[in-house]
C-alpha positions as CSV (number, residue, x, y, z in Angstrom):
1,X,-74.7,-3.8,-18.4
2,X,-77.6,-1.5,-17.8
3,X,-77.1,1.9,-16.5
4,X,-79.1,4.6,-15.3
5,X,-78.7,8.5,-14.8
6,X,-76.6,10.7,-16.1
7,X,-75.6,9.9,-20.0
8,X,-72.4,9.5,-20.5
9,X,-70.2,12.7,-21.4
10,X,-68.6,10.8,-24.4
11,X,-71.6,11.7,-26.9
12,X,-71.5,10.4,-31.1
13,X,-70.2,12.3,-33.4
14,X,-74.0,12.4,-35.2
15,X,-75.4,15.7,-36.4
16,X,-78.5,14.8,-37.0
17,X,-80.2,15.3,-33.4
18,X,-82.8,12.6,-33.6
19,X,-79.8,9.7,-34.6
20,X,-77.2,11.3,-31.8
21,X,-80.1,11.2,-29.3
22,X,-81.1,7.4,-30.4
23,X,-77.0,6.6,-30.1
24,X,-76.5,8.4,-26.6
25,X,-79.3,6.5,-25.6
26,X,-78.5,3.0,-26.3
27,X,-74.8,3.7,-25.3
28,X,-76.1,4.8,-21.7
29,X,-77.3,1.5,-21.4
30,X,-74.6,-0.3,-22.6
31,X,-71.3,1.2,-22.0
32,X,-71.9,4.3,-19.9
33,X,-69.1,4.5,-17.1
34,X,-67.3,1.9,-18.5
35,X,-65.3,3.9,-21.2
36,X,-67.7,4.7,-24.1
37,X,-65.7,4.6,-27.0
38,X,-63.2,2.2,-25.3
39,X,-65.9,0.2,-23.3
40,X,-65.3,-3.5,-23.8
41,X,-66.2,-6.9,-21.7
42,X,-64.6,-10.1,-21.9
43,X,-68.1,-12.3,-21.8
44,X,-71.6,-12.5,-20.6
45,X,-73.6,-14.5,-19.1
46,X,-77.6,-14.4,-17.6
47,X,-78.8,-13.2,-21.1
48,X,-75.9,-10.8,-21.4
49,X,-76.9,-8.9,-18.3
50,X,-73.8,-10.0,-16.0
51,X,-70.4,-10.4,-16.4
52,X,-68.9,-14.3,-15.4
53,X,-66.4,-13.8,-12.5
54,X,-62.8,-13.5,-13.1
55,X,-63.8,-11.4,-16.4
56,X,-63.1,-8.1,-17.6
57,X,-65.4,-5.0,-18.2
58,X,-64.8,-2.0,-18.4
59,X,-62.3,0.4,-20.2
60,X,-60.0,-1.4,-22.7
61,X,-56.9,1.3,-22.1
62,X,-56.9,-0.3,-18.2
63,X,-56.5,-4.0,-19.3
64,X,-53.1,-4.7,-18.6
65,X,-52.9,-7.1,-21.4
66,X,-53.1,-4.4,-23.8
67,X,-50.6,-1.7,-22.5
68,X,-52.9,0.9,-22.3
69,X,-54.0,1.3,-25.8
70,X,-57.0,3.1,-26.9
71,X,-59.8,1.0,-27.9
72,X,-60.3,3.1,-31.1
73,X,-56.8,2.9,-32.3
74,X,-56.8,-0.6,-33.2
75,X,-58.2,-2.1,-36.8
76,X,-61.5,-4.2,-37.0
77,X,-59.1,-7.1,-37.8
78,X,-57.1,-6.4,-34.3
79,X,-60.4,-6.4,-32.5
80,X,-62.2,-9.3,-34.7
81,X,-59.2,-11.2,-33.6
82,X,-59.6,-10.2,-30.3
83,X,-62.7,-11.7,-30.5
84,X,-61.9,-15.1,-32.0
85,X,-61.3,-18.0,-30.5
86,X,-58.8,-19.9,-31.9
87,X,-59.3,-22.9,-30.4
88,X,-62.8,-23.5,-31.7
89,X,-64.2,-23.0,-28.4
90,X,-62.1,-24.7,-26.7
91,X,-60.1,-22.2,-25.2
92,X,-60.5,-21.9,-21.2
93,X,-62.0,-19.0,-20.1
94,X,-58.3,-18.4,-18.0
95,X,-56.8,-18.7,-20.9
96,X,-59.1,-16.0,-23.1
97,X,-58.8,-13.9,-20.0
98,X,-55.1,-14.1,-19.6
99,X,-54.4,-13.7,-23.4
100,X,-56.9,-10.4,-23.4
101,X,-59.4,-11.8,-25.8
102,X,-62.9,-9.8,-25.8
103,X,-66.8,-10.1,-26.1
104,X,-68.7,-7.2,-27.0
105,X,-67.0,-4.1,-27.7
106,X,-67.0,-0.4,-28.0
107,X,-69.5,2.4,-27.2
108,X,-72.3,0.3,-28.7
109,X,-70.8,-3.3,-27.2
110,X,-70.4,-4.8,-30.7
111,X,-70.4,-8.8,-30.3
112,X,-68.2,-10.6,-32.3
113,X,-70.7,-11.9,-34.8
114,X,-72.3,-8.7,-35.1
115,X,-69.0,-7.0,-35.6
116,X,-68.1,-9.4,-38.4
117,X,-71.5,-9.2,-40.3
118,X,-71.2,-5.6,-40.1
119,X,-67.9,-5.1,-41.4
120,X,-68.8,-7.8,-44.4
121,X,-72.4,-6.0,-45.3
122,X,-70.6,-2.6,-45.3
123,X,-67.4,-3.6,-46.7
124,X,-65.4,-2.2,-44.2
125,X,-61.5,-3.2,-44.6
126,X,-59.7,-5.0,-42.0
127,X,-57.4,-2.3,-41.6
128,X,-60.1,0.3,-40.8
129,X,-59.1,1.6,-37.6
130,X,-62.2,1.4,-35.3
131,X,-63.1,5.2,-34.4
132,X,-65.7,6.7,-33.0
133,X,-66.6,7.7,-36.3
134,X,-66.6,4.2,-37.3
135,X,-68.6,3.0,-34.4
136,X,-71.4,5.4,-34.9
137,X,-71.9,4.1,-38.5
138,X,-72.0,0.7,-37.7
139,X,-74.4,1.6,-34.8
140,X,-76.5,3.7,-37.3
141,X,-76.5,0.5,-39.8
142,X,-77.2,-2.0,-36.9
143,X,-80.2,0.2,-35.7
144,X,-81.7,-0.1,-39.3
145,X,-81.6,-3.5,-40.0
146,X,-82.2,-5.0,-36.8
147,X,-83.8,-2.2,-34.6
148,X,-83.7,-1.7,-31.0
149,X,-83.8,-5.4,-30.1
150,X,-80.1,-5.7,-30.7
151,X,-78.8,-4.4,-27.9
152,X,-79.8,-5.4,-24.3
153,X,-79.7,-3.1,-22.0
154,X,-82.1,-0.4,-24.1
155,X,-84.4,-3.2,-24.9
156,X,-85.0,-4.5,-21.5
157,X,-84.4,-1.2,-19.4
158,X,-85.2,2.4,-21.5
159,X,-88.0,3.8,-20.9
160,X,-91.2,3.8,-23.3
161,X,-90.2,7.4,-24.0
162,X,-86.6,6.5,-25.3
163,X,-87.7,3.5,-27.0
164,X,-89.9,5.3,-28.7
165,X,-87.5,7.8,-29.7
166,X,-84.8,4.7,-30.7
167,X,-87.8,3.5,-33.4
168,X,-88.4,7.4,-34.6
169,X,-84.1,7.5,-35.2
170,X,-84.9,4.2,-37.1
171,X,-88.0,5.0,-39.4
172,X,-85.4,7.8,-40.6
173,X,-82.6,5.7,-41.8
């Protein structure tokens, strides 16, 4: 979900100015006008670049399956639920889009996986509600142990100037 321009207005709670810059960066490219905080998709497809038809992306608070709720009001065990499949794989993709189930989340478009691994490394309680706050460490702890190659749209689209900036945020965690 690449995007260009403008970052988006919802910027991390970070202090430190190299970090913030490194997070506003990687959330331009993957959740920028599509609800930061609250930004989720229901799947990907073509190497994560495109969403398959008939799926969600966009702001979680305008999926009607979810009656508006804010994104950052539910628990990492609401959302690691959300991103389940219950059936083993075998659920239809109507069904997972009927029933509201989710991909990648948040401003930093946390796949389920990741978001579980995460949550276990930091030990993060399932009742954690998952704030900004909360998404910007696991961002931060994502960023040092796997780099910039864990998200897509920064590793395929920033420039050499912000990837370059993303490694310096790195080297200081």
């Amino acid at each position: 979900r690449a995007q260009t321009g403008s970052f988006n207005t919802q910027t991390s709670s970070l202090t430190n100015p190299i970090l913030k810059r490194a997070a506003d960066i990687v959330s331009n490219y993957e959740s920028a006008g599509s609800g930061g905080y609250n930004a989720v998709n229901q799947g990907g497809e073509a190497g994560g670049t495109k969403i398959p038809a008939g799926f969600y992306s966009g702001d979680f608070r305008k999926m009607p399956q979810h009656g508006g709720r804010d994104l950052t009001s539910l628990t990492i065990g609401e959302i690691m639920d959300l991103q389940a499949d219950p059936g083993g794989s075998r659920m239809s993709n109507a069904e997972w889009v009927k029933q509201g189930k989710l991909h990648a989340v948040g401003r930093y478009q946390f796949i389920g996986s990741t978001l579980k691994g995460l949550v276990q490394r930091l030990g993060i309680p399932r009742n954690a509600k998952f704030t900004p706050e909360l998404q910007d460490r696991l961002f931060l702890s994502l960023l040092k142990s796997g780099g910039l190659g864990q998200w897509i749209g920064p590793a395929r689209y920033a420039t050499a100037e912000e990837k370059d900036l993303i490694n310096q945020a790195r080297a200081q965690l």
